[in-house]
Phi, psi and omega in degrees: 000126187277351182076175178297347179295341173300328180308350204236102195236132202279146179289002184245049167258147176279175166320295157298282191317300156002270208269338166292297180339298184293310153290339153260342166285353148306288213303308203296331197271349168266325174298297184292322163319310193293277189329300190317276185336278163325343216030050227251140172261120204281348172278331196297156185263137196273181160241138186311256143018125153293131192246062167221282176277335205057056182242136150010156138212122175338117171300344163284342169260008174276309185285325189274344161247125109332118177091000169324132138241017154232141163319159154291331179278348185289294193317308153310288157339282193312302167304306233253322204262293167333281155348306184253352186232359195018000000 
């Protein structure tokens, strides 16, 4: 996560670095917002495994939930099941 140093975008940047810059500090200031909101501890250990189905569970989504323990699809099931019987 680049943080507030992203705000300080050098005047000689093109355009395109421009508009990646800015889009990623969108995507890191909505991930951390998502962990806050959530409470998600950023240390906590995800699991290889869905401890539902036992399928992958992705490494990009191990790094981006600290602490996963379902595939996206259990996690929809789950959401979805929460939602409609609260």
């Amino acid at each position: 996560m680049k943080g507030l140093e992203a705000l300080l975008i050098d005047g000689h940047m093109n355009e395109d670095a421009r508009v990646i810059y800015a889009e990623q500090f969108q995507t890191d200031l909505a991930l951390l917002k998502h962990r806050q909101r959530n409470r998600i501890d950023p240390n906590a250990v995800s699991a290889s495994e869905c401890e539902i189905c036992g399928n992958p569970i992705p490494e990009a989504r191990r790094v981006a939930v600290p602490g996963v323990t379902l595939c996206v699809d259990c996690k929809n099931v789950e959401d979805h099941y929460e939602r409609k019987y609260g």
